[in-house]
C-alpha positions in Angstrom: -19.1 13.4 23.3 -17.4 13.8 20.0 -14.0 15.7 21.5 -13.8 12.4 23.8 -14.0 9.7 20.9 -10.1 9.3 20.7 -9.9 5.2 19.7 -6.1 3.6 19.3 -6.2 2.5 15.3 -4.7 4.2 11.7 -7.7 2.6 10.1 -10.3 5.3 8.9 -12.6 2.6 8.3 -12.9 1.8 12.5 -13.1 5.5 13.5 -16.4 5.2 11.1 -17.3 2.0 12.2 -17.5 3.6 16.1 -19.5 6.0 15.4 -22.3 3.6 13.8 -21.4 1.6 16.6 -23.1 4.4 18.6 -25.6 5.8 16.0 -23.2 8.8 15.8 -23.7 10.9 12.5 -20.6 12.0 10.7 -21.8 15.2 8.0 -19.4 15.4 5.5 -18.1 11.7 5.6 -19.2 9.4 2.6 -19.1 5.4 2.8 -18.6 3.2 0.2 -19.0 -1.2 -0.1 -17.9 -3.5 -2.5 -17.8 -7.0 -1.9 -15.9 -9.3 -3.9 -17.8 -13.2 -3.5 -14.7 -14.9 -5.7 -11.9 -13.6 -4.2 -13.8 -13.1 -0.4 -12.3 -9.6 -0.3 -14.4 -6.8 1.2 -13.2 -3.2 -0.2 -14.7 -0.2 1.6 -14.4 3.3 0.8 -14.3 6.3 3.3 -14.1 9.9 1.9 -14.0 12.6 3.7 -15.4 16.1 2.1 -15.8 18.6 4.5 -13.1 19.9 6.9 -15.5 19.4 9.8 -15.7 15.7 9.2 -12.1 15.9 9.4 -11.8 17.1 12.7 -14.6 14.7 13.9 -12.6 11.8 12.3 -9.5 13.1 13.4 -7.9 12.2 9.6 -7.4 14.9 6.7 -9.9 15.3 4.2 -9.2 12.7 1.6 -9.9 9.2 0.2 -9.4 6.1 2.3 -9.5 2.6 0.3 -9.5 -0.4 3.0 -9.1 -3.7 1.4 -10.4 -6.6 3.9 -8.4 -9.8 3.1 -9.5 -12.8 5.8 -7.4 -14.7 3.9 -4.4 -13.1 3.4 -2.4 -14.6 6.2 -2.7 -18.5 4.2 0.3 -19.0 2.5 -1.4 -19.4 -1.0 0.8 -17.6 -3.9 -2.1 -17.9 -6.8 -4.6 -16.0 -3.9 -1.7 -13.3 -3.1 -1.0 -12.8 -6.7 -4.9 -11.7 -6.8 -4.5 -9.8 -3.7 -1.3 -7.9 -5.8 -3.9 -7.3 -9.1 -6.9 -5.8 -7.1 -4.1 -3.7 -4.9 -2.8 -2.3 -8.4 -6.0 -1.6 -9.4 -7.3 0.2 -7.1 -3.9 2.6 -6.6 -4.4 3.2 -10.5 -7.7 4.3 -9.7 -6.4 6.9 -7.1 -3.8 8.0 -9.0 -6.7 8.6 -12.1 -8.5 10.1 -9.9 -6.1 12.7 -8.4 -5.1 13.6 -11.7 -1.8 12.3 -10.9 -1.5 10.0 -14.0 -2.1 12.4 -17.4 -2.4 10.8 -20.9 1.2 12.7 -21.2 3.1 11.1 -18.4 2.1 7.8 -19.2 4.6 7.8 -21.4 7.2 9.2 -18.7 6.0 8.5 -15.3 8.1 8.2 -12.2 7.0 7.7 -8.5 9.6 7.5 -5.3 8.5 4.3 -3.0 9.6 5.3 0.9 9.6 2.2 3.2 8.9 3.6 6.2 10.1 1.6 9.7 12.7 -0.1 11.5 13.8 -3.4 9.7 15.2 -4.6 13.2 11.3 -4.7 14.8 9.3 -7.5 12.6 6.2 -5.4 13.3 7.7 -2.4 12.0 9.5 -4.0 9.2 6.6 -4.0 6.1 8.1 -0.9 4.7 11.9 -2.5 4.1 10.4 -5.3 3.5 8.5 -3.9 0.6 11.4 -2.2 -1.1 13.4 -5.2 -0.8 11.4 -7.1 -3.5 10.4 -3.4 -5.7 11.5 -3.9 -8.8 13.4 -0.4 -9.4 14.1 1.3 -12.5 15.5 4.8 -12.7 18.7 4.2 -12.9 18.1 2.0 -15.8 16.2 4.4 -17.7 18.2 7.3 -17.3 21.6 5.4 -18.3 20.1 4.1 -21.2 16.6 5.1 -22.4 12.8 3.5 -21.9 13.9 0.9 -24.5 16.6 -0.5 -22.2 13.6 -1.9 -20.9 12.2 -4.1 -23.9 9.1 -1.8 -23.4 7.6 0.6 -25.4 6.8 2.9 -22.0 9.1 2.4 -19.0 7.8 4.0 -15.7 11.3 5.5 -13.6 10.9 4.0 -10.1 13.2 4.9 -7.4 13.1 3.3 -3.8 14.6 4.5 -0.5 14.7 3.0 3.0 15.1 6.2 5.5 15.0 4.3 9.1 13.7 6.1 12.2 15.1 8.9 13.8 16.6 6.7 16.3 18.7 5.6 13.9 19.7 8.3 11.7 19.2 11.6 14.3 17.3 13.1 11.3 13.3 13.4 10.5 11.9 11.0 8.0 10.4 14.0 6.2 13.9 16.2 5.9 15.1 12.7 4.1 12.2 12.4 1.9 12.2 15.9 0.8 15.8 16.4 0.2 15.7 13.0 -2.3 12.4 14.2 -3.4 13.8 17.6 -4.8 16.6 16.4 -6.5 14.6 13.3 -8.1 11.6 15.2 -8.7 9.1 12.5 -9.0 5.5 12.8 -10.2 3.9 10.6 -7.1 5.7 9.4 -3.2 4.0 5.9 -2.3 5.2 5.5 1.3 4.5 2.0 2.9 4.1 1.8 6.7 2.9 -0.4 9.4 0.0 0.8 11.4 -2.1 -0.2 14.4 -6.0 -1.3 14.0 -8.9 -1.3 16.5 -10.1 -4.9 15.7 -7.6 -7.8 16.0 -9.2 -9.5 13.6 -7.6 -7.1 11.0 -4.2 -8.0 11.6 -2.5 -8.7 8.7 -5.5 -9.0 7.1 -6.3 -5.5 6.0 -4.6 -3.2 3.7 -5.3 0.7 3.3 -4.5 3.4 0.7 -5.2 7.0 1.2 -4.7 9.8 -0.7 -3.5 12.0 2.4 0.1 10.9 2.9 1.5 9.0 6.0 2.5 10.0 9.2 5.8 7.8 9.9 5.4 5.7 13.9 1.7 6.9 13.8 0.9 3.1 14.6 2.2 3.2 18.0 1.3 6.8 18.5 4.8 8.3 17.8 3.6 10.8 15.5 6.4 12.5 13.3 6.4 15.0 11.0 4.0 14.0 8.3 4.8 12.7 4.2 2.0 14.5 2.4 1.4 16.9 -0.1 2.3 19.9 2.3 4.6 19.4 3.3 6.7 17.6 0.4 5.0 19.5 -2.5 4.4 16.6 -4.2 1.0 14.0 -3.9 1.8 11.6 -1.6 -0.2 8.0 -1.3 0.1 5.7 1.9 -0.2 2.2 1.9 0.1 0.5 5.8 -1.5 -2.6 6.8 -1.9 -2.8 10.6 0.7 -5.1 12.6 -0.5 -4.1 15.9 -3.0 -3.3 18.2 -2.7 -2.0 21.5 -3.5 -3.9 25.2 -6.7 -1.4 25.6 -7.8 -3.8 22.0 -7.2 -6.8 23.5 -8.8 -6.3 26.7 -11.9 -4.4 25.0 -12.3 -7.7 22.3 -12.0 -9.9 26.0 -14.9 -7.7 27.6 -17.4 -8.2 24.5 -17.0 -11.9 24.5 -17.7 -11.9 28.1 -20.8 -9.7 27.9 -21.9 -12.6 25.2 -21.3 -15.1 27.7 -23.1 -13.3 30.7 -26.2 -12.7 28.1 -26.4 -16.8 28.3 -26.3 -17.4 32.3 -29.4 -16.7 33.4 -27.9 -16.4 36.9 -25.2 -13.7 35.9 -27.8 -12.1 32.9 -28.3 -8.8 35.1 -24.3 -8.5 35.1 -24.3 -8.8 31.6 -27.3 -6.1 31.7 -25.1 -3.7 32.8 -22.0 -3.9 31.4 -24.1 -4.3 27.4 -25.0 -0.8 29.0 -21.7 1.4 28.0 -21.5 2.4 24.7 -18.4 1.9 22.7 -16.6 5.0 23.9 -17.3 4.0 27.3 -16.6 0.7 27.7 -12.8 1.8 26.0 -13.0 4.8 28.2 -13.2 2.5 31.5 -10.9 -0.6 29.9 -8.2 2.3 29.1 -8.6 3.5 33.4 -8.3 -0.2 34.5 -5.5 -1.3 32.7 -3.6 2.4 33.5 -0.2 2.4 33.8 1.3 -0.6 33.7 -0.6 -2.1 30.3 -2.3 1.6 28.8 1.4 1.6 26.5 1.8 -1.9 25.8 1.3 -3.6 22.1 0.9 -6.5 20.5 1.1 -8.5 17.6 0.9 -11.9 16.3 3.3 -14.5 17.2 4.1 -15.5 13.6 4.6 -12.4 12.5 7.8 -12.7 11.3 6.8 -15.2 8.4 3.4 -12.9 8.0 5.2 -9.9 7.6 7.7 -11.1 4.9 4.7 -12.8 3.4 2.4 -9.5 2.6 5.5 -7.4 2.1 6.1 -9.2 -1.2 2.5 -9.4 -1.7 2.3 -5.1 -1.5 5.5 -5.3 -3.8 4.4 -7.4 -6.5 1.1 -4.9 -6.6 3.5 -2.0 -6.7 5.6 -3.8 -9.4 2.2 -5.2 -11.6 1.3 -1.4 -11.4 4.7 -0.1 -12.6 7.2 -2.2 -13.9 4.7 -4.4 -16.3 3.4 -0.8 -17.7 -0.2 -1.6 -16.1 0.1 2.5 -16.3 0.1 2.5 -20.3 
């Protein structure tokens, strides 16, 4: 049962959430809640241990933060600038815990942001996006010194928009690495878009892991993978799903139907039987009926556009609290 539980989302947070669905137990694969009343923001944990609770989860071994925003598409700048403060948090955490951040390169830390995706698709746009509004340093600090800054410690932050391979002919990764090497920076943050189970966590969810980023993995055009492997240096992702795939939609469409048969007493026995399937099943059979025409198709929200530029500066002015106002020091 376990080789067949293959469900369309980045989120390491729904591939544990279907396997409670079906009171599947994942050894090796730790949970963690916290629940923010104020702010309404949910912040789960998922860490992985054990190699075999990769292969069951089908994601490295590693830490996976997911930070559930309902919220975060209303245009409120006092809410987003919280949503920037708990994002900068919790990355300082990370990069604490990962050993990343020393007492020594506080005082000379530098970190290389990738914004991953094609600027010409909205959807696929949150990693441009993002470096658009970074607040980059580097150059200023090597020309003329941490002072330059009118700060006592001045973090060198570099930026890079690589495209996709459509565009360029080349592999995100042989970019990366070849800037990476000559730059030589302590951490890679690479931004993405990715694809979610649940379309209620559109643009609504944000999640950092510890394992890197594999660049079109949203739309399952899986390249050659930013992590610690293969760059040699630790690599954190940051994506926040954009999409979800026509198997979602029709799947969300089938459960609020089964709720609806539940009520009619005269079509209750229908309802019977399709409340029947478990979760892999029912996607198993939605993924059949909808084969081929629909089984490839995506989907996002129709204001996406101004959603999109909206959390992009949102994940930038995290980045830049974190770094450029020495949050680090």
């Amino acid at each position: 049962m376990l080789e067949k539980y293959d469900v369309r989302t980045d989120l390491a947070l729904e591939k544990k959430e279907r396997f409670d669905a079906d009171n599947v137990e994942v050894k090796g694969v730790i949970l963690e809640e916290d629940y923010d009343e104020e702010l309404e923001i949910r912040t789960t944990t998922v860490i992985i241990e054990t190699e075999k609770g990769a292969k069951i989860m089908g994601k490295p071994v590693g830490t996976y933060l997911t930070m559930e925003v309902p919220h975060m598409a209303v245009p409120d700048e006092d809410y987003h600038r919280e949503i920037s403060m708990k994002l900068a948090g919790h990355l300082k955490e990370l990069l604490m815990k990962n050993q990343i951040i020393s007492e020594a390169k506080k005082q000379n830390f530098s970190a290389l942001v990738v914004g991953l995706g094609n600027r010409k698709v909205t959807p696929d746009a949150l990693g441009p996006f993002v470096v658009d509004n970074l607040y980059v340093t580097r150059h200023i600090v090597n020309e003329y010194g941490k002072y330059a800054m009118g700060l006592e410690h001045a973090n060198a932050i570099s930026a890079m928009i690589p495209g996709v391979m459509a565009q360029t002919g080349m592999e995100t990764l042989e970019m990366v690495k070849g800037v990476a090497d000559i730059t030589k920076p302590d951490v890679i943050l690479a931004i993405d878009a990715l694809a979610a189970r649940s379309s209620r966590r559109l643009n609504r969810t944000i999640q950092i892991a510890d394992t890197g980023i594999s660049p079109g993995s949203g739309v399952g055009n899986h390249r050659n993978g930013l992590t610690k492997e293969s760059l040699g240096i630790p690599v954190i992702g940051i994506g926040i799903p954009t999409v979800v795939d026509a198997a979602t939609i029709v799947n969300d469409t089938m459960e609020n139907m089964i709720a609806a048969l539940e009520s009619s007493k005269s079509l209750k026995g229908v309802g019977d039987v399709l409340k029947s399937y478990n979760a892999t099943e029912k996607y198993e059979l939605i993924q059949e009926l909808i084969s081929p025409h629909l089984n490839g198709m995506y989907v996002t929200p129709k204001d996406v556009d101004e959603m999109v530029k909206q959390i992009s500066f949102t994940i930038s002015e995290g980045l830049n609290v974190l770094f450029a106002n020495n949050m680090l020091a």
